[in-house]
MARNU-840032 format. One record per residue (C-alpha): chain; x negated, y, z negated. Coordinates in Angstrom, 3 decimals. Layout:
residues N
<site chain="A" east="X" north="Y" up="Z"/>
...
***
This chain:
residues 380
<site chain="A" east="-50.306" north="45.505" up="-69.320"/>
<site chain="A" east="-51.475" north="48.535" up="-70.642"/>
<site chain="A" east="-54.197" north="49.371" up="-67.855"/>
<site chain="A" east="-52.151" north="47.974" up="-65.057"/>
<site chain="A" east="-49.023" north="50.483" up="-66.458"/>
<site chain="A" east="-51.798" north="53.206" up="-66.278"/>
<site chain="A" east="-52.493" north="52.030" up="-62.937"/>
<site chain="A" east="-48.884" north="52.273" up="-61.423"/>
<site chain="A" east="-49.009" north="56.080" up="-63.057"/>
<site chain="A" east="-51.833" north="56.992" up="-61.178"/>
<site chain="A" east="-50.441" north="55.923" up="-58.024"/>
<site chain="A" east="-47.431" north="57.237" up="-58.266"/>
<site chain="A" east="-48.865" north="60.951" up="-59.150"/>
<site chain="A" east="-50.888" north="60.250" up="-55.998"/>
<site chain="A" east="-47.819" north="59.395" up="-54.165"/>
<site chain="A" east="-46.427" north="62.662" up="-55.144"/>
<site chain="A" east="-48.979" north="64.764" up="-54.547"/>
<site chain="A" east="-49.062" north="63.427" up="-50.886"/>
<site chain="A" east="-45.718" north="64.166" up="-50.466"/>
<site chain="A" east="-45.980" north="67.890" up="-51.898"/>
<site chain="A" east="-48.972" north="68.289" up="-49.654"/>
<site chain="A" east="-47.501" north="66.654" up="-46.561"/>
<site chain="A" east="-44.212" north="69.030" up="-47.772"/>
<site chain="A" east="-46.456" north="72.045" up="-47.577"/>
<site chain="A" east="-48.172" north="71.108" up="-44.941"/>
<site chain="A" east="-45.494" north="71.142" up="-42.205"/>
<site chain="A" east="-43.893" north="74.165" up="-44.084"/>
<site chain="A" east="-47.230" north="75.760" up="-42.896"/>
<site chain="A" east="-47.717" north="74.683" up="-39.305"/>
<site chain="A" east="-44.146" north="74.944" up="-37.698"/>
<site chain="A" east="-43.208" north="76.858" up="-35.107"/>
<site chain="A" east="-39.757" north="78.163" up="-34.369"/>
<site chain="A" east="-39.246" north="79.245" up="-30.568"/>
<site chain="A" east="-36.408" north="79.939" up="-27.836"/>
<site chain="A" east="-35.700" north="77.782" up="-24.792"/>
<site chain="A" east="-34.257" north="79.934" up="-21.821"/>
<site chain="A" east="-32.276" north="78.041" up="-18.648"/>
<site chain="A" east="-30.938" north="79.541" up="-15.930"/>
<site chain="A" east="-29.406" north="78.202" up="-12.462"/>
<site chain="A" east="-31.878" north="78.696" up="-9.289"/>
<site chain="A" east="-34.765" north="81.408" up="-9.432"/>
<site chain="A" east="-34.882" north="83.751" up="-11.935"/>
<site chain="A" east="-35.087" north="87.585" up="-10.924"/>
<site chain="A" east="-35.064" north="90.545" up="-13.066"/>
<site chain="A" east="-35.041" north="94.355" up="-11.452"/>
<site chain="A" east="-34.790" north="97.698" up="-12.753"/>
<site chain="A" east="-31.194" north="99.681" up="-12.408"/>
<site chain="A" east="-29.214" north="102.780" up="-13.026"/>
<site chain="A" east="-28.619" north="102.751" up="-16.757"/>
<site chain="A" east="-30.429" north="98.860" up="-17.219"/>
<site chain="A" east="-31.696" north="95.937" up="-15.907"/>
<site chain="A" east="-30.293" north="93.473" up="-13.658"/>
<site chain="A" east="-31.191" north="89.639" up="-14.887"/>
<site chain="A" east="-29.969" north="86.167" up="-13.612"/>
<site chain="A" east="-27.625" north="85.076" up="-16.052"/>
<site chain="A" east="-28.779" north="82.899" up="-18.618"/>
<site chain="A" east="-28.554" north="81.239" up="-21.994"/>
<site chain="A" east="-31.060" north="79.910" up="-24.800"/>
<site chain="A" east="-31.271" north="77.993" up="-27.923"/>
<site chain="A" east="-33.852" north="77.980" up="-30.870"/>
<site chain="A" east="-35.881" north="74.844" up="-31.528"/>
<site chain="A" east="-38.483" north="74.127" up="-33.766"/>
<site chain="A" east="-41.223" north="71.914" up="-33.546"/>
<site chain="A" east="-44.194" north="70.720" up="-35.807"/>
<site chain="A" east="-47.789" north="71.750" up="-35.071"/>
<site chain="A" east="-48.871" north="68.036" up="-34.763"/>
<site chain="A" east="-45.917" north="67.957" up="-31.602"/>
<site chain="A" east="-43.586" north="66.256" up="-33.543"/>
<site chain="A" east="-40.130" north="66.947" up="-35.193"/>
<site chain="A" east="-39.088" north="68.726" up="-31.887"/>
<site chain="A" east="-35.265" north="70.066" up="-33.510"/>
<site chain="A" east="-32.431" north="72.152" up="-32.064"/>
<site chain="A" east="-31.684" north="74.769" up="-34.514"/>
<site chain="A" east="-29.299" north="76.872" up="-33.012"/>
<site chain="A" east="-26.805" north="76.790" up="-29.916"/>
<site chain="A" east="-23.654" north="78.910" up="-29.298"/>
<site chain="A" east="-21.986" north="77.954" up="-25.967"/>
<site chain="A" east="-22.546" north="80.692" up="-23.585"/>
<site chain="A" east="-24.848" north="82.809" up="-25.354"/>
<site chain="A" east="-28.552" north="83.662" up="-25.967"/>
<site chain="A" east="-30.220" north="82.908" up="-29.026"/>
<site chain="A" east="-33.759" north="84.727" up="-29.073"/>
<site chain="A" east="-36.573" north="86.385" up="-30.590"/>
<site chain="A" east="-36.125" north="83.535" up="-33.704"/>
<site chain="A" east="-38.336" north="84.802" up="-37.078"/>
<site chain="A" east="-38.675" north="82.989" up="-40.295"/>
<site chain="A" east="-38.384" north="85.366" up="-43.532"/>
<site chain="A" east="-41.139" north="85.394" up="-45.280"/>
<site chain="A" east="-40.119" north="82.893" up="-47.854"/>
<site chain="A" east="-39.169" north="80.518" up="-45.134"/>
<site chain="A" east="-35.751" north="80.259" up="-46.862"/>
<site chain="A" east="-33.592" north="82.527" up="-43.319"/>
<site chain="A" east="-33.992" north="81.818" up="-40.060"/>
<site chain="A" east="-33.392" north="85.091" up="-38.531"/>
<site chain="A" east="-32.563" north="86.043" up="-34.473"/>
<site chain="A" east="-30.443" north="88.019" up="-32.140"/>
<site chain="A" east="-27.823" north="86.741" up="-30.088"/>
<site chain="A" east="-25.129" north="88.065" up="-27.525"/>
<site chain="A" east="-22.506" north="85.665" up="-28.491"/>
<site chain="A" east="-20.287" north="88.855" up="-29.637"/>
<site chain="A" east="-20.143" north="90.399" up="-26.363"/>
<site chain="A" east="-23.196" north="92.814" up="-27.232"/>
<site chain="A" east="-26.646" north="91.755" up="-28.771"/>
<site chain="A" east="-26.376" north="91.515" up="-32.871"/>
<site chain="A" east="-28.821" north="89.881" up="-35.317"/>
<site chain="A" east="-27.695" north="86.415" up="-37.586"/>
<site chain="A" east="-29.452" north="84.726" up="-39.754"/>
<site chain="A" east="-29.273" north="80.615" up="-40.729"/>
<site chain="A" east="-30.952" north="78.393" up="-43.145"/>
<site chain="A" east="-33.829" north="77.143" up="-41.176"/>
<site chain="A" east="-32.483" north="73.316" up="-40.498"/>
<site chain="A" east="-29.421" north="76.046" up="-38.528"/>
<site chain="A" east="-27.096" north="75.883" up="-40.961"/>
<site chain="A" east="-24.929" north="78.632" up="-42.656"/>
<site chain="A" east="-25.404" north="81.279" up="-39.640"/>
<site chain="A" east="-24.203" north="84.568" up="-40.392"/>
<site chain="A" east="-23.802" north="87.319" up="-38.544"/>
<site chain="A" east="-25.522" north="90.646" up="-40.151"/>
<site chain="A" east="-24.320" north="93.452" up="-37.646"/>
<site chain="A" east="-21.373" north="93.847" up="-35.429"/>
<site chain="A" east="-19.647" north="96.870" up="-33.500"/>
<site chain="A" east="-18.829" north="98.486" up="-36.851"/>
<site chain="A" east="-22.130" north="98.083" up="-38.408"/>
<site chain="A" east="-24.261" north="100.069" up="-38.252"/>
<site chain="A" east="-20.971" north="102.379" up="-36.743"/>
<site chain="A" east="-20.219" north="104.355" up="-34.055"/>
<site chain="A" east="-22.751" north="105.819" up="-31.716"/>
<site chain="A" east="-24.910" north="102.215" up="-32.469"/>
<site chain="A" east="-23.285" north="99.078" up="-30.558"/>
<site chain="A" east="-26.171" north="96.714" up="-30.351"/>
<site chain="A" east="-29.150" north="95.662" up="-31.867"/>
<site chain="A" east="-31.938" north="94.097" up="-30.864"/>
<site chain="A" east="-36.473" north="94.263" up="-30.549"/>
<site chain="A" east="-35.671" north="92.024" up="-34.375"/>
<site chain="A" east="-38.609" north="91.550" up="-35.961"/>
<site chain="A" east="-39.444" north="90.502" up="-39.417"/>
<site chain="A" east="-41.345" north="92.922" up="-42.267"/>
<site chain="A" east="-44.199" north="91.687" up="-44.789"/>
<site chain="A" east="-42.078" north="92.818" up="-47.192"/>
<site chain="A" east="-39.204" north="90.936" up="-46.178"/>
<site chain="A" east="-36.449" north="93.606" up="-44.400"/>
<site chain="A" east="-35.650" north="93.658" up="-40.627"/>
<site chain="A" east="-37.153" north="95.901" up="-38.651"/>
<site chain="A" east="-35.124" north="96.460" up="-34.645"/>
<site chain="A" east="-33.373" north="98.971" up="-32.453"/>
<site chain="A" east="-30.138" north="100.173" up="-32.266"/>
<site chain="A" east="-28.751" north="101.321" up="-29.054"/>
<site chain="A" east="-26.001" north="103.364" up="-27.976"/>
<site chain="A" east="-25.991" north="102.573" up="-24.481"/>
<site chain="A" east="-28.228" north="105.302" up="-23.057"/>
<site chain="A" east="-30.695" north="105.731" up="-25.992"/>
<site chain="A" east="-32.274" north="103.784" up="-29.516"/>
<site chain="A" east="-33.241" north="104.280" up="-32.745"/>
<site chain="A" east="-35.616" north="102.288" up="-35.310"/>
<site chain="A" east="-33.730" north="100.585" up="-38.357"/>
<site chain="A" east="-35.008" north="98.702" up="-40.726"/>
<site chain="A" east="-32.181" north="96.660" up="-42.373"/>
<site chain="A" east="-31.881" north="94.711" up="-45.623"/>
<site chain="A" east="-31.952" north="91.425" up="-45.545"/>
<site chain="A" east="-28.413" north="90.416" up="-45.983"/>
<site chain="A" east="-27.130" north="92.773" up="-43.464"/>
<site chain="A" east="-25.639" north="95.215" up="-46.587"/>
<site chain="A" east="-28.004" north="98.196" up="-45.421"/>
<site chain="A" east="-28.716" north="99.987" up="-42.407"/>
<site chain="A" east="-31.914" north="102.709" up="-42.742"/>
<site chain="A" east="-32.128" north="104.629" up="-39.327"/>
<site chain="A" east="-35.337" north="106.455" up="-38.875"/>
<site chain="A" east="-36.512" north="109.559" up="-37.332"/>
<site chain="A" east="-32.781" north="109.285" up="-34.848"/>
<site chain="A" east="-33.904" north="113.263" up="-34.617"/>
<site chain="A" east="-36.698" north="112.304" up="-32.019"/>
<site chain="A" east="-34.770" north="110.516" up="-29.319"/>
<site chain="A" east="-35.331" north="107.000" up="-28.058"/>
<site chain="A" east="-38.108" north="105.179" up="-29.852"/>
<site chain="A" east="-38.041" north="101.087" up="-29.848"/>
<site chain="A" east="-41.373" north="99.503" up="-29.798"/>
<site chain="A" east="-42.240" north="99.484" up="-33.686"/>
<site chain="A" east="-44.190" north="98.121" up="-36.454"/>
<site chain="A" east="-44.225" north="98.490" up="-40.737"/>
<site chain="A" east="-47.296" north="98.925" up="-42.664"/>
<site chain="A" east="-47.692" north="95.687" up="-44.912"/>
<site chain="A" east="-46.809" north="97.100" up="-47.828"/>
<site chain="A" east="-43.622" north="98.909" up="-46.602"/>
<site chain="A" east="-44.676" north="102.695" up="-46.649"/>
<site chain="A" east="-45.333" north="103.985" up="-43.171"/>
<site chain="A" east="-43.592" north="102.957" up="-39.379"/>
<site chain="A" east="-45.131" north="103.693" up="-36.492"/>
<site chain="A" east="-43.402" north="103.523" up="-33.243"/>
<site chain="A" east="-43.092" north="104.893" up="-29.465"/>
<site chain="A" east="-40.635" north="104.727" up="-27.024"/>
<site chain="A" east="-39.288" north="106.915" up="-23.773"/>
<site chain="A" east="-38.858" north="110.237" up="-26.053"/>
<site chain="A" east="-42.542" north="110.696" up="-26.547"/>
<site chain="A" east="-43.782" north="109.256" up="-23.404"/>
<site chain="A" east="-44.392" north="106.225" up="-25.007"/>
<site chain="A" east="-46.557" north="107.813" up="-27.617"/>
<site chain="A" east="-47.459" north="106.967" up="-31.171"/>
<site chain="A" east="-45.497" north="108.413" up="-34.183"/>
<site chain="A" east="-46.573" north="107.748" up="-37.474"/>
<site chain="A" east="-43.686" north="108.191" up="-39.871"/>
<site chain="A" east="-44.203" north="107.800" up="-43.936"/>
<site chain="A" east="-41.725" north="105.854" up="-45.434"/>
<site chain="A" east="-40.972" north="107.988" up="-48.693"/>
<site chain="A" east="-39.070" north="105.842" up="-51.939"/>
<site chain="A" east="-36.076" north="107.463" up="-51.556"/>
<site chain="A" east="-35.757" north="106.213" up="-48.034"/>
<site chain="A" east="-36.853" north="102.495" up="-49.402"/>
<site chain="A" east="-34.638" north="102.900" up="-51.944"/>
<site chain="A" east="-31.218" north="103.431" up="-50.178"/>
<site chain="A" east="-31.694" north="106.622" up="-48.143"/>
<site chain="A" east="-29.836" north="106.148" up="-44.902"/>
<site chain="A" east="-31.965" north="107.987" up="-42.572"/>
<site chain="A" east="-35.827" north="109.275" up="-42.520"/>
<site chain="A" east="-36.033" north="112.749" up="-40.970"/>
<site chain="A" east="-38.855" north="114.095" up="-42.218"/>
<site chain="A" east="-42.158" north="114.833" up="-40.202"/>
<site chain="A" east="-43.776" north="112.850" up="-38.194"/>
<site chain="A" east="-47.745" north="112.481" up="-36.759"/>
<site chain="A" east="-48.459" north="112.164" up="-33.231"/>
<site chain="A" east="-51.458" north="109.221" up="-33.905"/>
<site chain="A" east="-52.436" north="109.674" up="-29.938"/>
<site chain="A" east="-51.516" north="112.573" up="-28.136"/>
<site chain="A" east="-54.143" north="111.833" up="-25.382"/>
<site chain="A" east="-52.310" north="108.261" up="-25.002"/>
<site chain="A" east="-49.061" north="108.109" up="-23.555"/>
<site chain="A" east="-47.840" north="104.593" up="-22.195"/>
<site chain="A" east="-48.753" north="102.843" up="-25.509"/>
<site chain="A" east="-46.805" north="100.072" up="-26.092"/>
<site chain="A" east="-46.220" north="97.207" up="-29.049"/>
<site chain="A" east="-47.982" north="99.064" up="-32.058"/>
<site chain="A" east="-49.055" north="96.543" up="-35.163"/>
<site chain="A" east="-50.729" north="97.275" up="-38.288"/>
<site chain="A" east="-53.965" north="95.632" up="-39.722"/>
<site chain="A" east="-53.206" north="93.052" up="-42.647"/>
<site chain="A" east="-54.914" north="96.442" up="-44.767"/>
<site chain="A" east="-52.549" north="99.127" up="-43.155"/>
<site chain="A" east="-55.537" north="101.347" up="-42.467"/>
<site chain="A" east="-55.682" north="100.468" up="-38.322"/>
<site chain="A" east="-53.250" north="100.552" up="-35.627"/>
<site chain="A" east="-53.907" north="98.261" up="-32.784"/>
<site chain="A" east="-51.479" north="98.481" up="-29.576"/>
<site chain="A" east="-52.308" north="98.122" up="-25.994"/>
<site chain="A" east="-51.613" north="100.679" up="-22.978"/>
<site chain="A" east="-49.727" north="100.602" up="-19.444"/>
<site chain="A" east="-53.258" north="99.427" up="-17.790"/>
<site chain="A" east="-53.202" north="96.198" up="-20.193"/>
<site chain="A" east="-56.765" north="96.941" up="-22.653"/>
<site chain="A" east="-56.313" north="96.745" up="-26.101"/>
<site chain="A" east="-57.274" north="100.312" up="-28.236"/>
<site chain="A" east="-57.225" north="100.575" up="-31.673"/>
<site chain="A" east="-56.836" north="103.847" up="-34.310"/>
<site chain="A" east="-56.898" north="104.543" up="-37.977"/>
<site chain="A" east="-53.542" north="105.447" up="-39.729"/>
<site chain="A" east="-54.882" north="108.839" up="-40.295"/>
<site chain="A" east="-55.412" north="109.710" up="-36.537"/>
<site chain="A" east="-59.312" north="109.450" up="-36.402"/>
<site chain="A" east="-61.205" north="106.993" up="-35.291"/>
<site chain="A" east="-59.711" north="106.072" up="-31.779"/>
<site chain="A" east="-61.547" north="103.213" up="-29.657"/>
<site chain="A" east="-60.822" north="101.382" up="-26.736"/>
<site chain="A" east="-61.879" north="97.385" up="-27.148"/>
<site chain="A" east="-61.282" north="96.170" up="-24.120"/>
<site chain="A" east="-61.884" north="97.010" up="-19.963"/>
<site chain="A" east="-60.062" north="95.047" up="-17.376"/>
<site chain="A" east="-57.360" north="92.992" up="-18.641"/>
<site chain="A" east="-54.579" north="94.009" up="-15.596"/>
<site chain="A" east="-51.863" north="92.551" up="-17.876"/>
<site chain="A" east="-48.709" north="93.996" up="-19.848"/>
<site chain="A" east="-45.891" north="92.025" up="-19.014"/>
<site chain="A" east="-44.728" north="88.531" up="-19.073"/>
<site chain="A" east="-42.842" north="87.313" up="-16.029"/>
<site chain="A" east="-40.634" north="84.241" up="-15.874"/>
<site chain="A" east="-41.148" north="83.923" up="-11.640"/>
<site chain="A" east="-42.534" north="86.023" up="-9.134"/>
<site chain="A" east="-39.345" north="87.995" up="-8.686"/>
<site chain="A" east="-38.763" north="88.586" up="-12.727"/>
<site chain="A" east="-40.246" north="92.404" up="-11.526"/>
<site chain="A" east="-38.848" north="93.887" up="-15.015"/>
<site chain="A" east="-40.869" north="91.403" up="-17.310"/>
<site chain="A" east="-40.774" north="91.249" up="-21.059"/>
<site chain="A" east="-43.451" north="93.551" up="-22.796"/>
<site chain="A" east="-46.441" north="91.141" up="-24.414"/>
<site chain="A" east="-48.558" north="92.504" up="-26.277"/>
<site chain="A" east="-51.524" north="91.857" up="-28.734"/>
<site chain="A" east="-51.386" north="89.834" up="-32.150"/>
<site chain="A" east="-53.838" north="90.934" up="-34.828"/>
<site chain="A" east="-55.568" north="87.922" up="-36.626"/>
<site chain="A" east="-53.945" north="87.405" up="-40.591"/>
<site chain="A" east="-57.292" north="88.409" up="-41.867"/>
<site chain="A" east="-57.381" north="91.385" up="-39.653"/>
<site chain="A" east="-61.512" north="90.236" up="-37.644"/>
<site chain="A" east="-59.712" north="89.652" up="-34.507"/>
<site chain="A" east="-56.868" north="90.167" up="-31.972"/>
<site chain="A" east="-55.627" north="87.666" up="-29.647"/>
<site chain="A" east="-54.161" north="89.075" up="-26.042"/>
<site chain="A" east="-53.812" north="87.876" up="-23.022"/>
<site chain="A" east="-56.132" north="88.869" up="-20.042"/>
<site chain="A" east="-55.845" north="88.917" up="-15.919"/>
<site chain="A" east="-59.188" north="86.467" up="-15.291"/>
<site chain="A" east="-59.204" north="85.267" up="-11.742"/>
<site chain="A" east="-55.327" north="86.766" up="-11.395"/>
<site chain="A" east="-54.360" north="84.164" up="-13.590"/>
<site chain="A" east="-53.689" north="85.724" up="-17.223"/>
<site chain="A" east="-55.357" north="83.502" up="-20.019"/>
<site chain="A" east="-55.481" north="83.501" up="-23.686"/>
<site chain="A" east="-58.562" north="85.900" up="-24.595"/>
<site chain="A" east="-59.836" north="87.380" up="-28.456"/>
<site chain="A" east="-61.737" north="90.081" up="-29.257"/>
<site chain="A" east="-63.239" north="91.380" up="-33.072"/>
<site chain="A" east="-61.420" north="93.957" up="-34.328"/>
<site chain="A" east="-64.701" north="96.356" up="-33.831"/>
<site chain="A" east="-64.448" north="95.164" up="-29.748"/>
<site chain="A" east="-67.281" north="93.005" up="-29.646"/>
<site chain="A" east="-67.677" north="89.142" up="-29.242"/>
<site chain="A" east="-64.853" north="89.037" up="-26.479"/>
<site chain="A" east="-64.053" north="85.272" up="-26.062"/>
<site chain="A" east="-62.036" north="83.614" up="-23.265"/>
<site chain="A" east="-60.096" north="81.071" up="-24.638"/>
<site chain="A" east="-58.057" north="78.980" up="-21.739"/>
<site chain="A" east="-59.152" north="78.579" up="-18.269"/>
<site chain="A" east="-55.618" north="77.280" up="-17.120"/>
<site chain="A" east="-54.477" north="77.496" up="-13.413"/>
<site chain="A" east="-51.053" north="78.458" up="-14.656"/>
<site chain="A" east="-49.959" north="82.000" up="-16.487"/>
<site chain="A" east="-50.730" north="82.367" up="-20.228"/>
<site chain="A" east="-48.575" north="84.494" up="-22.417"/>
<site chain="A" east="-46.993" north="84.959" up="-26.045"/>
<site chain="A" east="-50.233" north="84.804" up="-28.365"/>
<site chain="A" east="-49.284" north="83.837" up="-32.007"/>
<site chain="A" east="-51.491" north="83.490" up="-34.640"/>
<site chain="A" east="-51.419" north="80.710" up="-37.033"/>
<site chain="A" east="-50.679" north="81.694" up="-40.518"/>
<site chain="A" east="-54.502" north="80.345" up="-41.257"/>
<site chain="A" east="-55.756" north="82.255" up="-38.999"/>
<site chain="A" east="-56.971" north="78.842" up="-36.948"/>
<site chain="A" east="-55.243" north="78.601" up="-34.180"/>
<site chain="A" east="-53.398" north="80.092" up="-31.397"/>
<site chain="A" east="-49.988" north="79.685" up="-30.107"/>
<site chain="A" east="-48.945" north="80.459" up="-26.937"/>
<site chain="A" east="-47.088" north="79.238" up="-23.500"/>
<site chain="A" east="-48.325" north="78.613" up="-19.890"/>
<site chain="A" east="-46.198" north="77.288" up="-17.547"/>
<site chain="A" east="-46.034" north="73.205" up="-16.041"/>
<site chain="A" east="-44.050" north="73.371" up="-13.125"/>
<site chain="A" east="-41.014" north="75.723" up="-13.265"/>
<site chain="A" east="-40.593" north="76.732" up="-16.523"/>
<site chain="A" east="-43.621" north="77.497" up="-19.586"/>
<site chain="A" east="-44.250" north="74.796" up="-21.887"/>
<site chain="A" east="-45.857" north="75.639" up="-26.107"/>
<site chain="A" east="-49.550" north="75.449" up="-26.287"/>
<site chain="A" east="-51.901" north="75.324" up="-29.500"/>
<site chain="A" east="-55.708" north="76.185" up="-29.176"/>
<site chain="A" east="-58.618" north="76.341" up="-31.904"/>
<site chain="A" east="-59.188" north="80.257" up="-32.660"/>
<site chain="A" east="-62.777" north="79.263" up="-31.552"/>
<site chain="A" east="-61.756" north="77.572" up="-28.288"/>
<site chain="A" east="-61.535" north="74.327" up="-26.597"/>
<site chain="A" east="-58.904" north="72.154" up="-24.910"/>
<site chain="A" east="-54.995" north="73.416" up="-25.276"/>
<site chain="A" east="-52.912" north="70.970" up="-26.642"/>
<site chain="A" east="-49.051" north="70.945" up="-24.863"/>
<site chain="A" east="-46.715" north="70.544" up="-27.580"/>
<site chain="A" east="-43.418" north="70.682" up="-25.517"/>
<site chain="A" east="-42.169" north="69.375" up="-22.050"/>
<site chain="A" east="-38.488" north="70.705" up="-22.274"/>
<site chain="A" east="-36.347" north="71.839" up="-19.566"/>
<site chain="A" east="-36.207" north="75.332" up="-19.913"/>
<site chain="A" east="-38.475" north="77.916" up="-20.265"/>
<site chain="A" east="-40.398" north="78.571" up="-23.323"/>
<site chain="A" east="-40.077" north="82.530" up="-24.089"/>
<site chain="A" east="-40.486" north="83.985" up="-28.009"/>
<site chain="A" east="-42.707" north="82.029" up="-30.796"/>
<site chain="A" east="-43.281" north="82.240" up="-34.173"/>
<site chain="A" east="-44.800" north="80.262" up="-37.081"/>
<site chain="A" east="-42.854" north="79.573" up="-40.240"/>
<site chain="A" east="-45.400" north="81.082" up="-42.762"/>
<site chain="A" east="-46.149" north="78.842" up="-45.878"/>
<site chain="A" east="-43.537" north="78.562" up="-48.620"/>
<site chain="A" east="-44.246" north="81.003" up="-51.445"/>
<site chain="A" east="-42.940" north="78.781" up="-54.063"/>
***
């Protein structure tokens, strides 16, 4: 009795440790996306004060890595529900939504319930009406846009929606922006500079409930106007963003050491149909150890998934698809690649190995595929 007692023990701690792993497991390989639908063709064009879309809606699903659990997280009737990011604890679902009349950000619990909404019309006040470009911080804040109508300022926002940091509002409209990992500098560009890189340091008092950053600023690339999606190395010490011809540069957060790693890509801009002529900036994704960056090429006028060492050599094409790749995502191990290519009409979620070989289609839903992100591994 005594053995077979000891027995059952064992296999019951087994059985629990199988379940913690499987738990951790899919906390660490799913992805959280948007689905887009729209009636006919989709067209997008440039106009006085904006841009002119076919109307549309989306939702937020999320789906295991293995293809399975495929869940609708969030729907509001008439809306759009985009640019979904898990915080970094996994325990908010945050994303942006028009279902106010004007784009604001929410957050859920990540099985979509308990949404919130964070900002509104009075918050972060008057100029500031909407909000959107939300993306999530290492260390756990909100980092977006707010826009007045004509022109936008960085924020980085708390993450209960209590508190609203604008920075550098002095220099006009800057939007495309990333945070060092450890919370202390921003760098940014936007229409003001000529889509140039500012560096701004992030000083304590600003961190610590300042509501605006005005001090000085650094110019990172004076040479390099058109420089779009900025994103810091895992270390802080390089900036990687790509320019209006598509290549991929890089430069060190104290303005020296600028490179250009690739020649030729042709690419900057994801388009949801031929006439979608305004597109939907998509840019780079720096590996989570920092030896790579995964972007998306032109190769035989068909864009395809493509990485590159952070020093530019050993450029790898990884997809060969007759279809349009877009939307790399690393995996929060670093091994593989999300992204979307289109079947038929709309673009479907694809995994791939970080060292190549075949794509694996993890969706076939009616609508198009458009932002993705991985759920990074519970810290608990």
């Amino acid at each position: 009795m005594f053995w077979q007692s000891c027995i059952r023990g064992v296999l019951l701690l087994l059985l629990i440790s199988h379940a913690v792993c499987s738990v951790l497991a899919e906390e660490e390989t799913t992805l959280v996306f948007s689905v887009r639908k729209w009636e006919g063709e989709y067209e997008s064009r440039d106009v006085p004060g904006g841009v002119k879309t076919t109307p549309s809606t989306s939702s937020i699903y999320s789906i295991r890595a293995d293809g399975t659990g495929l869940s609708k997280l969030v729907e509001i009737e008439n809306a759009v529900c985009a640019a979904p990011v898990f915080s970094p604890d996994g325990k908010w679902l945050y994303f942006q939504s028009n279902a106010s009349g004007n784009y604001q950000l929410y957050r859920c619990r990540p099985d979509g319930t308990k949404r919130e909404q964070l900002t509104s019309d009075q918050r972060p006040g008057p100029p500031w009406k909407t909000v959107y470009g939300l993306q999530m911080t290492a260390t756990g804040q909100l980092l977006c846009t707010v826009f007045d109508g004509k022109q936008g300022c960085v924020a980085v926002l708390s993450p209960d929606g209590s508190q609203m940091n604008l920075v550098a509002p002095h220099l006009g409209y800057l939007y495309m922006s990333a945070m060092s990992p450890r919370g202390d500098a921003l760098i940014a560009s936007g229409p003001a500079s000529g889509y140039r890189l500012w560096l701004m340091k992030l000083p304590d008092a600003f961190r610590n409930g300042a509501d605006r950053l005005t001090r000085p600023t650094v110019n990172l690339a004076p040479q390099h106007p058109e420089s779009f999606a900025p994103q810091f190395t895992p270390d802080g010490k390089t900036i990687v963003y790509f320019r209006r011809d598509g290549d991929i540069y890089r430069v060190e957060s104290d303005g020296t050491g600028h490179q250009r790693l690739t020649t030729g890509n042709q690419y900057v801009e994801f388009r949801l149909s031929p006439e979608d002529h305004h597109g939907s900036t998509d840019g780079p994704q720096v590996s989570p150890d920092g030896k790579k960056v995964a972007f998306i090429a032109l190769r035989g006028g068909v864009p395809q998934v493509c990485t590159i060492d952070i020093d530019g050599s050993h450029l790898q094409q990884l997809t060969s698809r007759d279809t349009a790749c877009g939307r790399v995502r690393w995996s929060p191990d670093g091994k593989r690649i999300a992204f979307v290519s289109f079947v038929g009409k709309y673009p479907q979620l694809f995994l791939i190995d970080a060292d190549g070989g075949m794509p694996k289609q993890l969706t076939s839903v009616n609508g198009a595929i458009y932002f993705v992100n991985w759920k990074q591994q519970s810290s608990k």
